[in-house]
C-alpha positions in Angstrom: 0.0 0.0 0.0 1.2 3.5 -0.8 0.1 6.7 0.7 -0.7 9.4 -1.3 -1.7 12.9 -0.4 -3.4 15.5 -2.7 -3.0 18.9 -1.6 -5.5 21.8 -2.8 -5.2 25.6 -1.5 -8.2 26.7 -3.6 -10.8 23.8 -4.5 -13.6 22.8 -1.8 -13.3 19.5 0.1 -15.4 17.6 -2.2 -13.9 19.0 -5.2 -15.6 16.8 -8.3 -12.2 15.9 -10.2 -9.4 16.0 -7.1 -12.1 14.1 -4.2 -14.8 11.8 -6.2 -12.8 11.5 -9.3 -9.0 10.8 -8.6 -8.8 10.3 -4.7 -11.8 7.3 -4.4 -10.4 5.6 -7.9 -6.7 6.2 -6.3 -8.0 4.7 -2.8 -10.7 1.7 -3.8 -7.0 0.9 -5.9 -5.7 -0.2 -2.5 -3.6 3.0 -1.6 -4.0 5.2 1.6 -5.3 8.6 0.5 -5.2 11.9 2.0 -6.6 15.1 0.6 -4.8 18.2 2.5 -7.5 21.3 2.1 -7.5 25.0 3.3 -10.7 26.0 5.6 -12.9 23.2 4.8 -14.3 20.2 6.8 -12.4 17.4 7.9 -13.8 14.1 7.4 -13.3 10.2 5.8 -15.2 8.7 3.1 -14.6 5.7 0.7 -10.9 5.0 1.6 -10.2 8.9 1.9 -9.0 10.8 4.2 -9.6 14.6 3.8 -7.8 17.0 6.6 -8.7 20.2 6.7 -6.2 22.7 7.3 -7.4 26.0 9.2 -5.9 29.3 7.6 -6.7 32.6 7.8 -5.6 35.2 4.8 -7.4 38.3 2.6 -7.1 37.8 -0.9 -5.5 36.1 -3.4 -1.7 37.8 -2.6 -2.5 36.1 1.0 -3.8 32.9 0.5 -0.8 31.9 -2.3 1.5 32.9 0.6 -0.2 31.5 3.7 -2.3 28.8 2.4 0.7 27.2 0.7 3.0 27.5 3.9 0.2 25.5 5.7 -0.1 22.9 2.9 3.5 22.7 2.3 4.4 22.0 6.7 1.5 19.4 7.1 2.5 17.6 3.5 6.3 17.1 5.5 4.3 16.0 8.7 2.3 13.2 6.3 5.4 12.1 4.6 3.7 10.6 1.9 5.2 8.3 -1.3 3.7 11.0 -3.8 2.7 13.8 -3.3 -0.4 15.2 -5.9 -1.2 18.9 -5.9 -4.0 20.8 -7.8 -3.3 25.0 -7.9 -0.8 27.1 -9.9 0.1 28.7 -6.3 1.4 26.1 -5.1 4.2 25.5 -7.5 6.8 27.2 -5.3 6.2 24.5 -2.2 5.9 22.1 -4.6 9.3 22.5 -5.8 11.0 22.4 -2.1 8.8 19.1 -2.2 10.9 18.1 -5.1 14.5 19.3 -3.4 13.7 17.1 -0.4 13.4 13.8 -2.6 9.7 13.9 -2.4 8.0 12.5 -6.3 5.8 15.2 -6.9 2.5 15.4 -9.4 1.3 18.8 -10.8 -2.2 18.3 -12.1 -3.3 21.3 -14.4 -6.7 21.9 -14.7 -7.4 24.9 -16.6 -4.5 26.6 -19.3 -3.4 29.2 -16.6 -1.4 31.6 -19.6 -4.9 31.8 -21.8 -7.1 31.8 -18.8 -5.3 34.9 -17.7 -6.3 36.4 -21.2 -10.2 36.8 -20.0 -9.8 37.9 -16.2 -11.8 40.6 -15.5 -9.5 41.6 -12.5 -6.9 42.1 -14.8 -6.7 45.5 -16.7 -7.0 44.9 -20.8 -3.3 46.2 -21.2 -1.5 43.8 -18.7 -2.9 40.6 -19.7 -0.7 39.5 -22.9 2.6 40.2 -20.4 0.8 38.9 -17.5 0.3 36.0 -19.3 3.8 35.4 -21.0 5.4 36.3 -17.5 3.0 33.3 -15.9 3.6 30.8 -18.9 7.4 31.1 -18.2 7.2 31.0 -14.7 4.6 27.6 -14.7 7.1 25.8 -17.2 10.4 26.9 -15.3 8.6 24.9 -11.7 6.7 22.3 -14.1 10.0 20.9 -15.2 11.2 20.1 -11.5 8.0 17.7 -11.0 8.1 14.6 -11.5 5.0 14.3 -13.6 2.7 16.2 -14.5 -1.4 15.5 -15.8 -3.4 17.9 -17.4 -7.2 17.9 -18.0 -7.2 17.7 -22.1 -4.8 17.3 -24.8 -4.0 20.9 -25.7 -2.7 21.3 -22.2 -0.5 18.1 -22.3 0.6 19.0 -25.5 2.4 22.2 -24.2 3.9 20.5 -21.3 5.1 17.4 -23.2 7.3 20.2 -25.5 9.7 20.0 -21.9 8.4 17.0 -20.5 8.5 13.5 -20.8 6.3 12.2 -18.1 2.6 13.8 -18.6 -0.8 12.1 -19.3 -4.3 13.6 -20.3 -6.8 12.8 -17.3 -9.8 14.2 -18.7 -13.0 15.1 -16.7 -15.5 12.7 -18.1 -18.2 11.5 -15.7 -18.5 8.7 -13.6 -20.2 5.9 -14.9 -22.5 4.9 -11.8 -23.8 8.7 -11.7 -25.5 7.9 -14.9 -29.4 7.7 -15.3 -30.9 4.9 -17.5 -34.5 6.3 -17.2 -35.9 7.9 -20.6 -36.2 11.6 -19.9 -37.0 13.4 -23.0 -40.9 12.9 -23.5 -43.3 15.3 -24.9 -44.3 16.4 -20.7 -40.5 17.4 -20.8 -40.8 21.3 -18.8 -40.4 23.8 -20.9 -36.8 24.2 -19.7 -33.3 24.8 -21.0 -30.5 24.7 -18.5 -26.7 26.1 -17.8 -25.1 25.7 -14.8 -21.7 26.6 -14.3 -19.5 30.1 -13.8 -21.7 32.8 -15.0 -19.6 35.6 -16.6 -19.8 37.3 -19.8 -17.1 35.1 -21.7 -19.2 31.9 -21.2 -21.6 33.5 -23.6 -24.5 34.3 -20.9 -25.3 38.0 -22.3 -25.8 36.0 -25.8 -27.9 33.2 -24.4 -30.3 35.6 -22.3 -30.5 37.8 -25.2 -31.7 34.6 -27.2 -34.6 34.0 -24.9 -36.3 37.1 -26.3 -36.6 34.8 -29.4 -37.5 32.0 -28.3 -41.1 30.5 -28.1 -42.9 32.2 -25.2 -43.6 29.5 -23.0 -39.3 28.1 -22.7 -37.7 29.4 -19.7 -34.2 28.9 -18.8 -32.7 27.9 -15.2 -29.3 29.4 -14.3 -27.6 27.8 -11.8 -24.0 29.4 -10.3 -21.9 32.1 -9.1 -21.5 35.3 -11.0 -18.5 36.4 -11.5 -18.0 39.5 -11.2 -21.1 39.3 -8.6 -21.9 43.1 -10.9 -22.5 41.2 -14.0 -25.7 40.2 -12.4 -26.5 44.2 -12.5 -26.3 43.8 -16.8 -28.4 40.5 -17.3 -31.3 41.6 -15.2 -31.6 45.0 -17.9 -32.3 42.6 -20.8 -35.6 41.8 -21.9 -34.7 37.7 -22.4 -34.4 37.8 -18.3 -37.7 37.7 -17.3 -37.8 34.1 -18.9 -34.9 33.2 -16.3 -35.2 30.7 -13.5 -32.6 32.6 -11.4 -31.3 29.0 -8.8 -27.7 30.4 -7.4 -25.7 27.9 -6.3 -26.5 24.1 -7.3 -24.8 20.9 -5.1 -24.6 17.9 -7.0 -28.0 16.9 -6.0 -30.1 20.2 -6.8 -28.2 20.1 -10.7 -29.8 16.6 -11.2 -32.9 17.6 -10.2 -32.4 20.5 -12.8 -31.5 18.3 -15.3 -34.3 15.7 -15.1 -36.7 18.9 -15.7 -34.8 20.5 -18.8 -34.9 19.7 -22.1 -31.3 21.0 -23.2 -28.1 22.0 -21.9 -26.2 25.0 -22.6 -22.7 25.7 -22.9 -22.3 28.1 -25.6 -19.0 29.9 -24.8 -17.2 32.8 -26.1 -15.2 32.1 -29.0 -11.9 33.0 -26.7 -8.3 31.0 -26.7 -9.0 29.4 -23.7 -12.0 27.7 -24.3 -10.6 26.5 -28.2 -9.3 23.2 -26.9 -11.4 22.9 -23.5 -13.8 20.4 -22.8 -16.5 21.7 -20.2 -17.3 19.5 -17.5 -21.0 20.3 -17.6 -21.1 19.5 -21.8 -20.3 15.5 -20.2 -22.3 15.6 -17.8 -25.1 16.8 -19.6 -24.9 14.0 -22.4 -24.5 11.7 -19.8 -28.6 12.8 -18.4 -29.1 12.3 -21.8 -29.9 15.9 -22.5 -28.9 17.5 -25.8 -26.2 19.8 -25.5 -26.4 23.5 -27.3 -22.6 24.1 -27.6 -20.6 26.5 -29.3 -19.3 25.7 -33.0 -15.7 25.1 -31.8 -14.1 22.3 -33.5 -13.0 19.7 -31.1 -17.3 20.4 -29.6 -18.5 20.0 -33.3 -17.0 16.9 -33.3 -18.1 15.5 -30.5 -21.8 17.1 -30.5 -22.3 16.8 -33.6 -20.2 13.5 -34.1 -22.3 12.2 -31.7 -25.3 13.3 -32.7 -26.3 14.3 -29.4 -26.7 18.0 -30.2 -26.7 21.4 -32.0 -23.4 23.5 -32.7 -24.2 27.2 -33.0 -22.1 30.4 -33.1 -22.1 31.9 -29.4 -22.0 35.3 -30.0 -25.7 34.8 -32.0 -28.4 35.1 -30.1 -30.7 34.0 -33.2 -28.7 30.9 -33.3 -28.8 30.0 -30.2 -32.4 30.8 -29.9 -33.4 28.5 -33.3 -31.1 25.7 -31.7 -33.4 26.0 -28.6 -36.7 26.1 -30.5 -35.4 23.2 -32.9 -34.8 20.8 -30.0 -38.4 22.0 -28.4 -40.3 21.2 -30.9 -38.5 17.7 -32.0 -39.3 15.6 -29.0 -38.5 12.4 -30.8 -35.3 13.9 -32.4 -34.8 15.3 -29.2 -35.1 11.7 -27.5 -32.6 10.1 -30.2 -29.8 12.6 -28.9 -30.2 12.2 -25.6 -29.8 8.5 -26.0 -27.0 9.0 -28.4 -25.1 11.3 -26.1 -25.5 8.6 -23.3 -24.3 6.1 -25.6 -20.9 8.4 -26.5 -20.3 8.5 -22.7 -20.8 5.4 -21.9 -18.3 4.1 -25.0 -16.1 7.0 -24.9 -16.1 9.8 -22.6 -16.7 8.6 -18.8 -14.1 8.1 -16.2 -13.9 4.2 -15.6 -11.1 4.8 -19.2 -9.6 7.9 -17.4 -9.4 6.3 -13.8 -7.2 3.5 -16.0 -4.8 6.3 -17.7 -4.2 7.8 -13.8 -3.4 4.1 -12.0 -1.0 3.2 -15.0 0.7 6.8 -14.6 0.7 6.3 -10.7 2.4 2.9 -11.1 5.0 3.9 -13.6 5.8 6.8 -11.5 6.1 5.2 -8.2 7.6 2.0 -10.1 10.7 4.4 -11.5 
């Protein structure tokens, strides 16, 4: 039995891809697990043990100091085989990790450099050097770790460029969360949903705008965090809002129920270098309710959407696309029903993660193995 420990400064406790994803398919594997978090709850579940770790800091300039300190002295306490860590921030402790003989995973969630490109707390003029400054400063730490996994291919792509050990771990959906009741009848609500970040670069001025042209009954339920909480102040002028479902925060069990009442998912984001190559969490997930997705006409979506045939690809920045997409699937219940059952199928064949859980063990065992 090895002990691992996965160390996050900024994800919740019960983190989708670091606690149900890769900690439970790391510990029902026969390791010991721990999951180090900042100002969470402390608990075990399935083989895991998650240790909360308190810490108290203002902003993000304090919590990459403090919260990483705190990580970085309970990690040494754990003294673990491998050590598996989840934020950007913590790149600095992770590399003392390294110095002390430790073997060290950096998993990479998001492309940091092109995410940086969109942040709305960064002025328009520092972003490109912001960015190029990060970029360089990521790859100079990245090469120290012993491997490294990354959420899609573009990502791995970059790091393999310097790196030799780095797998894709994608974030498909677990297999046992999916539904095999039929869902898309003619009673389906009137209902699109998104649920997710809401900002303007996930395309939700376009998609409100859209429900002005939709049919009048269709109603849309928006479910997350806005970001900036004053974006809020810019939906609520247009006229499409009055058709919105306003939910807040979803847990895992309020988006189902969401779900199960919808007839169509949304993910129509902006056309922006970050999102190119991503695959959204929520576009899986989605399939795998066997809803049809509404996704943007990226190339890597079209082919799986529209591969699939579990959905419509439409430009994101037209609201009368979007809006005929939504209408389209309304009125086709029976087409409707074939791509729900064809997205389920694609996830169940393709794009769940009982094939991803395989790609992490066999990186695990050739990293503890060297």
């Amino acid at each position: 039995m090895k002990h691992i420990c996965h160390i996050t400064t900024v994800h919740p406790e019960r983190d989708t891809r670091i606690f149900y994803k890769e900690c439970k398919s790391l510990a029902s594997n026969g390791n010991k697990v721990t999951l180090l978090v900042v100002n969470g709850d402390s608990f075990e579940e399935d083989g895991v043990q998650v240790t909360s770790l308190p810490c108290k800091f203002k902003g993000r300039i304090q919590r990459f100091r403090k919260a990483s300190k705190t990580a970085f002295k309970k990690a040494l306490e754990i003294n673990a085989d491998i050590y598996h860590f989840h934020d950007p921030e913590f790149l600095v402790a992770a590399s003392k990790l390294v110095k002390r003989g430790c073997k060290v995973i950096y998993d990479v969630h998001e492309d940091l450099p092109r995410q940086l490109l969109s942040k709305h707390y960064i002025p328009k003029y520092l972003r490109k050097p912001v960015s190029v400054f990060v970029e360089k400063l990521e790859n100079r730490y990245a090469r120290q770790m012993t491997g490294i996994v990354t959420a899609t291919d573009f990502i791995r792509d970059r790091f393999l460029q310097f790196h030799n050990k780095v797998e894709s771990i994608k974030n498909y959906p677990i297999l046992p969360a999916i539904s095999n009741e039929s869902k898309l009848k003619a009673n389906k609500n009137a209902e699109i949903v998104y649920v997710g970040s809401i900002t303007n670069e996930r395309g939700l001025t376009e998609l409100i705008k859209a429900l002005e042209l939709t049919k009048t009954d269709i109603r849309l339920n928006l479910a997350g965090k806005y970001a900036p909480e004053e974006y809020r102040n810019e939906l609520v002028k247009l006229r499409g809002w009055e058709k919105v479902n306003e939910i807040g925060f979803a847990n895992r069990v309020k988006v189902r129920e969401l779900f199960q009442k919808s007839f169509a998912g949304m993910v129509t984001l902006h056309p922006i270098i970050n999102y190119l190559d991503a695959l959204p969490v929520k576009m899986f997930e989605y399939m795998a309710d066997k809803l049809p997705v509404i996704a943007s006409d990226f190339p890597l979506w079209k082919e799986i959407v529209e591969g699939n045939n579990c959905g419509i690809c439409v430009n994101p920045m037209d609201p009368e696309a979007i809006a005929n997409a939504i209408n389209w699937i309304y009125e086709h219940p029976d087409e409707a029903e074939e791509m729900g059952q064809n997205g389920l199928k694609a996830v169940h064949e393709i794009y769940n993660w009982a094939i991803e859980e395989k790609k992490l063990i066999n990186f695990y065992n050739n990293l503890l193995n060297n």
